[in-house]
VOPAGU-2260 file (C-alpha; in pm, 1 decimal, decimal comma):
REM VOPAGU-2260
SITE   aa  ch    i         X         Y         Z
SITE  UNK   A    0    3388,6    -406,5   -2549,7
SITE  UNK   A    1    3079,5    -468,9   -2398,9
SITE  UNK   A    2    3185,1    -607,0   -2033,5
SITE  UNK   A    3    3388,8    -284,4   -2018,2
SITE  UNK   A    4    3061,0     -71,7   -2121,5
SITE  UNK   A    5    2842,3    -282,6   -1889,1
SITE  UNK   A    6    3154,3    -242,4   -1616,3
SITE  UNK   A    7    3151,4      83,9   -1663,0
SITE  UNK   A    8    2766,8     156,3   -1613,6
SITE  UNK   A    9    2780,6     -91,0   -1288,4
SITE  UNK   A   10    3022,6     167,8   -1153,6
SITE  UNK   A   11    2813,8     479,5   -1198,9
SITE  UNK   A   12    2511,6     338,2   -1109,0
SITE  UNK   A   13    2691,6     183,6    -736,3
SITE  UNK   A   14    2802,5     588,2    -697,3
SITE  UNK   A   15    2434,4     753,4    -781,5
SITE  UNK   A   16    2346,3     470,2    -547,7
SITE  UNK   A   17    2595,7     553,0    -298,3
SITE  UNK   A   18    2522,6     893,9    -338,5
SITE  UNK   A   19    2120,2     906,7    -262,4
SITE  UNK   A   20    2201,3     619,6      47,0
SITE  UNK   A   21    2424,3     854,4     271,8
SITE  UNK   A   22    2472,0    1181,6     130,9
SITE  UNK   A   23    2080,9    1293,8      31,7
SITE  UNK   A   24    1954,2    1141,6     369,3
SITE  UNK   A   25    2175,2    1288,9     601,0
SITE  UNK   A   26    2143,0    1615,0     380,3
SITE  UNK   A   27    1749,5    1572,4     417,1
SITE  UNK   A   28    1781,9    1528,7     792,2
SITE  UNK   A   29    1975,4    1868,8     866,0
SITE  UNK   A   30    1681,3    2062,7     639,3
SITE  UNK   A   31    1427,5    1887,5     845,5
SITE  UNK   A   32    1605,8    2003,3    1171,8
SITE  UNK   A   33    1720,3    2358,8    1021,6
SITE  UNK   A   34    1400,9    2426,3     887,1
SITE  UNK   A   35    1170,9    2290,6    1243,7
SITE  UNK   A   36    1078,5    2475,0    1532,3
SITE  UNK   A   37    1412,7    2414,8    1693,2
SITE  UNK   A   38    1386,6    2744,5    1853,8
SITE  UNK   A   39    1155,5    2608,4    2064,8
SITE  UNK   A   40    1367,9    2350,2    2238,4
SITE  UNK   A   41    1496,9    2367,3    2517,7
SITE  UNK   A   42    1705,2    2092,5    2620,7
SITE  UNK   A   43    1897,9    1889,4    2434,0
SITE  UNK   A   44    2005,6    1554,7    2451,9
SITE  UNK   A   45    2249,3    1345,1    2250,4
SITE  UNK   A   46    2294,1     986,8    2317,0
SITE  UNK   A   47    2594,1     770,4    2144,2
SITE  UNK   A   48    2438,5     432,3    2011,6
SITE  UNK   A   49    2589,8     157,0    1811,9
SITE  UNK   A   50    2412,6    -159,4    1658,2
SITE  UNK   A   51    2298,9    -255,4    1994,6
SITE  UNK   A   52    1883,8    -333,5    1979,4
SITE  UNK   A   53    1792,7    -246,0    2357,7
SITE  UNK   A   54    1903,6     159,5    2133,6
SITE  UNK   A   55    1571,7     133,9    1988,2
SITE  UNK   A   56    1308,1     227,3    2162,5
SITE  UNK   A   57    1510,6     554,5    2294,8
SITE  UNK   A   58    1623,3     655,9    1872,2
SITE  UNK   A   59    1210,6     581,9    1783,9
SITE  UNK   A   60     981,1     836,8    1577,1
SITE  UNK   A   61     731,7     839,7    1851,6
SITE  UNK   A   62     996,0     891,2    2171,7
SITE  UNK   A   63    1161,1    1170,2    1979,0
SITE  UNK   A   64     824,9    1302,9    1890,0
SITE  UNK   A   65     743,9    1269,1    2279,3
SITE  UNK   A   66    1057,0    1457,8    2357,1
SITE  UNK   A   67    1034,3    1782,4    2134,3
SITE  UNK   A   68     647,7    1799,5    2247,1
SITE  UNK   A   69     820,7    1836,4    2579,0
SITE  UNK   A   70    1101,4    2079,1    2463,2
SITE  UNK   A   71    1326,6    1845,5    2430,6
SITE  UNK   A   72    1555,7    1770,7    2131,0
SITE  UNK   A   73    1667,5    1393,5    2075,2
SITE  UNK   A   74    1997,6    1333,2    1873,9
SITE  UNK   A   75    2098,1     967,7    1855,5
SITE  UNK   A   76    2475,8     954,3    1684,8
SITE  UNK   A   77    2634,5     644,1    1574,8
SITE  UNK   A   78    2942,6     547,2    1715,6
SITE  UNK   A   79    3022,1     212,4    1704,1
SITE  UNK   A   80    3337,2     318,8    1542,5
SITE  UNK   A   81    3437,5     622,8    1796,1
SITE  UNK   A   82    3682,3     593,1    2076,4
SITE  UNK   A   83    3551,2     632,1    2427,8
SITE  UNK   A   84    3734,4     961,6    2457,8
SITE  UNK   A   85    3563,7    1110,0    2171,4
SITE  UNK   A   86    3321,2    1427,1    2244,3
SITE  UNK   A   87    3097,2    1226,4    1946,1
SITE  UNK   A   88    3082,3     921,4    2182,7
SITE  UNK   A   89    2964,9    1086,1    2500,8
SITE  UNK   A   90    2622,5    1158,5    2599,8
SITE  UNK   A   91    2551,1    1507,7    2666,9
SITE  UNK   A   92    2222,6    1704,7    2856,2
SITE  UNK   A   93    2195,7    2033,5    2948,6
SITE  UNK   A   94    1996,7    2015,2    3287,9
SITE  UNK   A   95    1774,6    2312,3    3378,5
SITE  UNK   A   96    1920,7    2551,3    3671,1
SITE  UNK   A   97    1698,7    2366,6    3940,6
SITE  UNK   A   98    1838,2    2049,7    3891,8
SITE  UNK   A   99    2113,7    1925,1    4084,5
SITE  UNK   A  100    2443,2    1821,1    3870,0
């Protein structure tokens, strides 16, 4: 009776954990976006990483906060997983008019 309670209560507590791990941050992130000066952008770029290191110093706090002081807005997806015909997987900027394509 009491490894089923105990089994029980190890299951709930691995889905609240679940639950605040990848639901409430992602969640958190789209407020912070929807609720910034994203107006103000304007380019965006969206770069496909995976668990690569050399990633790093292009997905940091202070190079996206670099960027979107120049108008720029940074998006780094995950795609480790993604074929390499996905839209997910491919890195996208809109270029201003000037600039040759």
């Amino acid at each position: 009776m009491n490894k089923t309670i105990a089994g029980i209560v190890l299951v709930i507590g691995l889905l609240i954990v679940g639950y605040v791990k990848f639901y409430s941050v992602e969640q958190s992130k789209d407020i912070t976006v929807n609720t910034s000066d994203a107006a103000n952008f304007k380019y965006s770029l969206k770069i496909g990483v995976d668990s690569w290191t050399g990633y790093y110093p292009l997905c940091s706090k202070y190079f996206r906060s670099s960027l979107r002081n120049a108008g720029i807005q940074l998006q780094c997806v995950n795609d480790s997983n993604a074929s390499l015909h996905s839209n997910e997987a491919t890195s996208t900027l809109r270029l201003p008019p000037w600039m040759p394509t």
